[in-house]
Jmol script that loads the backbone (N, CA, C; Angstrom):
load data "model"
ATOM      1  N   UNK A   1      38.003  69.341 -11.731  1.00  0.00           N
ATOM      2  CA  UNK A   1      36.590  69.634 -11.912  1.00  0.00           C
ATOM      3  C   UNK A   1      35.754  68.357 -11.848  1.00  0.00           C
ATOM      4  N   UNK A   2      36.220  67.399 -12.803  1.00  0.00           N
ATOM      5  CA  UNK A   2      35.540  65.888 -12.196  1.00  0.00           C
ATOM      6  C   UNK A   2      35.390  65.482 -11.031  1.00  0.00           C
ATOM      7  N   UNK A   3      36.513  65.317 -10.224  1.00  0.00           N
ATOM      8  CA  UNK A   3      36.449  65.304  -8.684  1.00  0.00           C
ATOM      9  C   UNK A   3      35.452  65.856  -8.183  1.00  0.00           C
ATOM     10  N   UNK A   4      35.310  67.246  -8.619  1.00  0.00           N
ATOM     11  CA  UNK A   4      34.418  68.004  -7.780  1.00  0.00           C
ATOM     12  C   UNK A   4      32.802  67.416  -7.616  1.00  0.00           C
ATOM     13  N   UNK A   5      32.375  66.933  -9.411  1.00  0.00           N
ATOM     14  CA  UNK A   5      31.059  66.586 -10.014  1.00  0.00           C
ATOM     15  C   UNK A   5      31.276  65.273  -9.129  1.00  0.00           C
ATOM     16  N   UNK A   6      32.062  64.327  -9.117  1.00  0.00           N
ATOM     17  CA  UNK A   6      31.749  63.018  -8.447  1.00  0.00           C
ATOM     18  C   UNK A   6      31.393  63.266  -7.028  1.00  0.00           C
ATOM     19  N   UNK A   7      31.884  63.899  -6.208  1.00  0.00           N
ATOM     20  CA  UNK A   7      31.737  64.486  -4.830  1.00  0.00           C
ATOM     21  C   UNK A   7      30.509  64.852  -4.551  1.00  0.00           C
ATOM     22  N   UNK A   8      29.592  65.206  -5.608  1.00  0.00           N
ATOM     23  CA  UNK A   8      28.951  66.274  -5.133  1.00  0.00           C
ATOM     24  C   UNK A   8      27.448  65.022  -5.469  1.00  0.00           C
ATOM     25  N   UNK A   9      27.784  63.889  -6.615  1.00  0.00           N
ATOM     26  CA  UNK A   9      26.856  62.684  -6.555  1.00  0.00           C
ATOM     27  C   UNK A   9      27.129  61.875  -5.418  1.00  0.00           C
ATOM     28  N   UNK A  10      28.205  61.872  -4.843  1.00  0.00           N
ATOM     29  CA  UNK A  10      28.072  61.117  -3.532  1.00  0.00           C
ATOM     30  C   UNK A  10      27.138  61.426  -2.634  1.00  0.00           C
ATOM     31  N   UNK A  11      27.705  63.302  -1.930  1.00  0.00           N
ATOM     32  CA  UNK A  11      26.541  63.211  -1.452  1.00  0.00           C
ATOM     33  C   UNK A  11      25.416  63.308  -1.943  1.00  0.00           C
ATOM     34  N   UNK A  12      24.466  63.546  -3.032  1.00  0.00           N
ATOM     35  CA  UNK A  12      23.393  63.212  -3.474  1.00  0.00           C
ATOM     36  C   UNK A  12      22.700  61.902  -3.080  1.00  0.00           C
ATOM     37  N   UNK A  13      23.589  61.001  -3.601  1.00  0.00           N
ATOM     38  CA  UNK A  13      22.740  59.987  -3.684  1.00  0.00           C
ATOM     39  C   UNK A  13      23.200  59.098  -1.917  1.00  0.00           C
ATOM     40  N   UNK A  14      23.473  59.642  -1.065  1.00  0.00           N
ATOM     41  CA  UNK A  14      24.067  59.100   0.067  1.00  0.00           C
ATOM     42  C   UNK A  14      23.076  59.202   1.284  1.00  0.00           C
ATOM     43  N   UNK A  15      22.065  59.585   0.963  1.00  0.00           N
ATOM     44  CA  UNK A  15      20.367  59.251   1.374  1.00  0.00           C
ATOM     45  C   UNK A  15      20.124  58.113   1.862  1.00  0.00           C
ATOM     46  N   UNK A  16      20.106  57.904  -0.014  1.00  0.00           N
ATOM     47  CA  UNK A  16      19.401  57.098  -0.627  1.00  0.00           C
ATOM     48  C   UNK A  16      19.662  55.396  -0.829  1.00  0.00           C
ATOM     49  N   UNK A  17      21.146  55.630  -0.647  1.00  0.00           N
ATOM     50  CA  UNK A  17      21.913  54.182  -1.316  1.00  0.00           C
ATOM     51  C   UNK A  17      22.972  53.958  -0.412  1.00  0.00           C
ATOM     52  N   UNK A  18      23.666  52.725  -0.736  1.00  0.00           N
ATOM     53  CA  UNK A  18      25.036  52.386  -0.322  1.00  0.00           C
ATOM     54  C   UNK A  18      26.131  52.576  -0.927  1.00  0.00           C
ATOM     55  N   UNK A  19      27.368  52.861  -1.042  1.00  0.00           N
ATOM     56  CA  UNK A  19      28.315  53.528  -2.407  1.00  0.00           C
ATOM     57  C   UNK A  19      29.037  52.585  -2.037  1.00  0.00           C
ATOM     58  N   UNK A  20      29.707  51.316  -2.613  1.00  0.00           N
ATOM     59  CA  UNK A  20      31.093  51.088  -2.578  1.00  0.00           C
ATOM     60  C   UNK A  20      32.014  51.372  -3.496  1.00  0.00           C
ATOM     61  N   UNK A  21      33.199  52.452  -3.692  1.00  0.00           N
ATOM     62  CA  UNK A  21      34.167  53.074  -4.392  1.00  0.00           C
ATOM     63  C   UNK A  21      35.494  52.593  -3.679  1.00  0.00           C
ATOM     64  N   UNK A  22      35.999  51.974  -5.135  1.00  0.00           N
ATOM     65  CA  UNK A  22      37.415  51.901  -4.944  1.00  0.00           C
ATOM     66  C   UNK A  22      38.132  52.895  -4.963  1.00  0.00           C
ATOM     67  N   UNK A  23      38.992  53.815  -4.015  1.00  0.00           N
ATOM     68  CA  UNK A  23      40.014  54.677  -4.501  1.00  0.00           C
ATOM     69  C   UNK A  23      41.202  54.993  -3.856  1.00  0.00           C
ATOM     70  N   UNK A  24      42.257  55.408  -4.220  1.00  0.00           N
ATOM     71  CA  UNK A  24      43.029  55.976  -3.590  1.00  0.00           C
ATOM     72  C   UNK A  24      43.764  57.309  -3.541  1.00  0.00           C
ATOM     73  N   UNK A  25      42.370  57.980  -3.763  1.00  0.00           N
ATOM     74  CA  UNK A  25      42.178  59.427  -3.911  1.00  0.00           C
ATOM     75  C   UNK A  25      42.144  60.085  -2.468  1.00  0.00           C
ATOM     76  N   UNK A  26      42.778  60.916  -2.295  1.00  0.00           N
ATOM     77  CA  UNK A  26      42.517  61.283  -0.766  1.00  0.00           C
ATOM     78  C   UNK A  26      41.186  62.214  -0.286  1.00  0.00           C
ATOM     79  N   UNK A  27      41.118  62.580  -0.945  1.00  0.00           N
ATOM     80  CA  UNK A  27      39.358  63.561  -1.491  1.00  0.00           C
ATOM     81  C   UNK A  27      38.211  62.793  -1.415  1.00  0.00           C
ATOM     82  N   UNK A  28      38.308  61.699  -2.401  1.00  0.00           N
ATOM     83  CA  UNK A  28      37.137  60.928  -2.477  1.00  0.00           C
ATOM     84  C   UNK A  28      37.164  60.219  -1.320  1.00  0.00           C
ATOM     85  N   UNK A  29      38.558  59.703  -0.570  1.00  0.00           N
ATOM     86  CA  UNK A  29      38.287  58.862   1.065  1.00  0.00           C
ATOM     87  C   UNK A  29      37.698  59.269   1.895  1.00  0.00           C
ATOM     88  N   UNK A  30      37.760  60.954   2.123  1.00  0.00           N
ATOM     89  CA  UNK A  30      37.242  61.678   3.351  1.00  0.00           C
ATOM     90  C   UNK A  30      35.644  61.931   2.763  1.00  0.00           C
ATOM     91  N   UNK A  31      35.232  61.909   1.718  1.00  0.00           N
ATOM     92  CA  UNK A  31      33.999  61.482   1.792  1.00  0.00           C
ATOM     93  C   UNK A  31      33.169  60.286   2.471  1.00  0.00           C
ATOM     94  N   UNK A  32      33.503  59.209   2.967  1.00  0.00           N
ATOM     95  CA  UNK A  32      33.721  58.245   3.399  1.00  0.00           C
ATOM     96  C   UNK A  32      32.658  58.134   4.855  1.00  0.00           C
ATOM     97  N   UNK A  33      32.148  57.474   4.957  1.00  0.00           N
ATOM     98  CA  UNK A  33      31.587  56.873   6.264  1.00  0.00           C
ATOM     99  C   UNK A  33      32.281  56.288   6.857  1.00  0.00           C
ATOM    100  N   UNK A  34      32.820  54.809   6.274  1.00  0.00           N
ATOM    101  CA  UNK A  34      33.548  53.868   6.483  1.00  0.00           C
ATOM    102  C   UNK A  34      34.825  53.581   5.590  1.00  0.00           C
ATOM    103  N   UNK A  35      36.175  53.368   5.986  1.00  0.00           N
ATOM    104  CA  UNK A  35      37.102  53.268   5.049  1.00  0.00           C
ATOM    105  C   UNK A  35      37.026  51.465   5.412  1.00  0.00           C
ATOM    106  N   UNK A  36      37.418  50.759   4.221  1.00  0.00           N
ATOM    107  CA  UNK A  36      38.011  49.391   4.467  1.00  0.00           C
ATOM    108  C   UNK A  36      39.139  49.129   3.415  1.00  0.00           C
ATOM    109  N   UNK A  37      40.510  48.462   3.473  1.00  0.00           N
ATOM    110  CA  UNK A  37      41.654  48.185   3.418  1.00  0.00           C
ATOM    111  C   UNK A  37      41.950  46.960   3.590  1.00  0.00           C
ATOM    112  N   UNK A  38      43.074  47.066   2.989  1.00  0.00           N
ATOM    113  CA  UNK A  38      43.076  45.105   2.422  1.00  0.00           C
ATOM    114  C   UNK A  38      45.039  45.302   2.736  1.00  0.00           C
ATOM    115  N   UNK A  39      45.523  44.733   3.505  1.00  0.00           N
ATOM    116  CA  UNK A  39      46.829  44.816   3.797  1.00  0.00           C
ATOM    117  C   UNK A  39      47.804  42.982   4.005  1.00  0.00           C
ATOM    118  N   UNK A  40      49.163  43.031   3.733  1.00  0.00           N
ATOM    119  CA  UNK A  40      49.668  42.122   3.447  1.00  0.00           C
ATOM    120  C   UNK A  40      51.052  42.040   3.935  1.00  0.00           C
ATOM    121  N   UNK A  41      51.272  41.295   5.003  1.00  0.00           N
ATOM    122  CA  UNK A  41      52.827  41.284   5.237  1.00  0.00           C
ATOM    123  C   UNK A  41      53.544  40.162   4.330  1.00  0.00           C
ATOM    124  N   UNK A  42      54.668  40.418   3.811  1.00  0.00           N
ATOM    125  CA  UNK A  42      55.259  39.369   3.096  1.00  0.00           C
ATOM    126  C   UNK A  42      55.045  37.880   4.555  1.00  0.00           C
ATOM    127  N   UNK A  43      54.804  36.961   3.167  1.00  0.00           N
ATOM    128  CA  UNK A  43      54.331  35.925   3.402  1.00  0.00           C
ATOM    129  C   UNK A  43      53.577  34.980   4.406  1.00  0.00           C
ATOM    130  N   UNK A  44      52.147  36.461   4.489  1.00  0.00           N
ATOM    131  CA  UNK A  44      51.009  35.876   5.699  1.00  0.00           C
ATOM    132  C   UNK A  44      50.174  36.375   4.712  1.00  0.00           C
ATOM    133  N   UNK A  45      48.875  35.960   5.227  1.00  0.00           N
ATOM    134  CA  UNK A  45      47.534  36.266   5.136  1.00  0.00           C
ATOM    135  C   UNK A  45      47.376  37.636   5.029  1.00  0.00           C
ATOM    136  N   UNK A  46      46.432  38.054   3.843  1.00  0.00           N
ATOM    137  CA  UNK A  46      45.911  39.230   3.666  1.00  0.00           C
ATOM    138  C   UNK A  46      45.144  39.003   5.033  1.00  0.00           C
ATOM    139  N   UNK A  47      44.701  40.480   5.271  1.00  0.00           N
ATOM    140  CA  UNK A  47      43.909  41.059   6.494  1.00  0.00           C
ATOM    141  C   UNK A  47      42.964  42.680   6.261  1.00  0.00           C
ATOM    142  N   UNK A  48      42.116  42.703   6.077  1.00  0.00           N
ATOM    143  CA  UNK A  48      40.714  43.793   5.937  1.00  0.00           C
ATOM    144  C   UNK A  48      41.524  44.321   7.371  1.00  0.00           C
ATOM    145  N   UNK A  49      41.306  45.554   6.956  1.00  0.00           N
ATOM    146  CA  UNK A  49      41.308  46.693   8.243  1.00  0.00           C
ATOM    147  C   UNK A  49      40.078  47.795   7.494  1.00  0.00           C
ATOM    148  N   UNK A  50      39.311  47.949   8.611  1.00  0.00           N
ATOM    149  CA  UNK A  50      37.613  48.676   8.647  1.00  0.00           C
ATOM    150  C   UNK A  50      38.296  49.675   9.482  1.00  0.00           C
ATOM    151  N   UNK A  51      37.478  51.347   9.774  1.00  0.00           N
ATOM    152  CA  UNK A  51      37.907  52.211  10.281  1.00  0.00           C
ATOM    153  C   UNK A  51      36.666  53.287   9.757  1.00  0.00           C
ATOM    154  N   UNK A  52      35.871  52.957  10.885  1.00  0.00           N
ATOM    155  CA  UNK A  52      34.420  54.278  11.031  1.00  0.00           C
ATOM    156  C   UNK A  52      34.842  55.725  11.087  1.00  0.00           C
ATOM    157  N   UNK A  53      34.313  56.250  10.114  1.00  0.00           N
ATOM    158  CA  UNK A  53      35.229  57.784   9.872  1.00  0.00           C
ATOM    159  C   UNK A  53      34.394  58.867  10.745  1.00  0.00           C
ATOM    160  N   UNK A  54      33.140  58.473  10.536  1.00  0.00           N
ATOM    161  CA  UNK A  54      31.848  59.960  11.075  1.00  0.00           C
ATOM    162  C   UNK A  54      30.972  59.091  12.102  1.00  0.00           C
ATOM    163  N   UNK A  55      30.846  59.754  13.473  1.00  0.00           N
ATOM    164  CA  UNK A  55      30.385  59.106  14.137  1.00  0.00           C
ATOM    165  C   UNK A  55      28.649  58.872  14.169  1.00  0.00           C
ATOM    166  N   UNK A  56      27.961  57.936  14.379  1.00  0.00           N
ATOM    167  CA  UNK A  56      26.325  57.863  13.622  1.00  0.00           C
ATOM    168  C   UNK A  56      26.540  57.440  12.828  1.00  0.00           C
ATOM    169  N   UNK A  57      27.151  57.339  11.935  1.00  0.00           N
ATOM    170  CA  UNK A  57      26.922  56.437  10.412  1.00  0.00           C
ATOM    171  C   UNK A  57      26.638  55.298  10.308  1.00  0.00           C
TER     172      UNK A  57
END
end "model"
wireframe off; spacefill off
backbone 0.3
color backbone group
């Protein structure tokens, strides 16, 4: 039921504002415009991976 209430302020306020949410909820991701990800091979450099979800955004 929380899920649901947070979902439903996203889109509300998704007008209006910019949201950055940490999660690894699969629900709250596909709300998402943009996903960004932070990945790590043993012993290199972290690396951001970005990935435009809805096209126009």
């Amino acid at each position: 039921m929380n899920l649901h209430r947070f979902l439903d302020l996203i889109h509300e306020f998704r007008a209006e504002a910019q949201l950055v949410i940490v999660s690894h909820q699969k629900r709250t991701m596909e709300a998402a415009d943009c996903l960004y990800g932070v990945t790590m091979q043993p012993g290199a450099s972290s690396k951001v991976i970005s990935e435009r979800v809805r096209a126009g955004a």
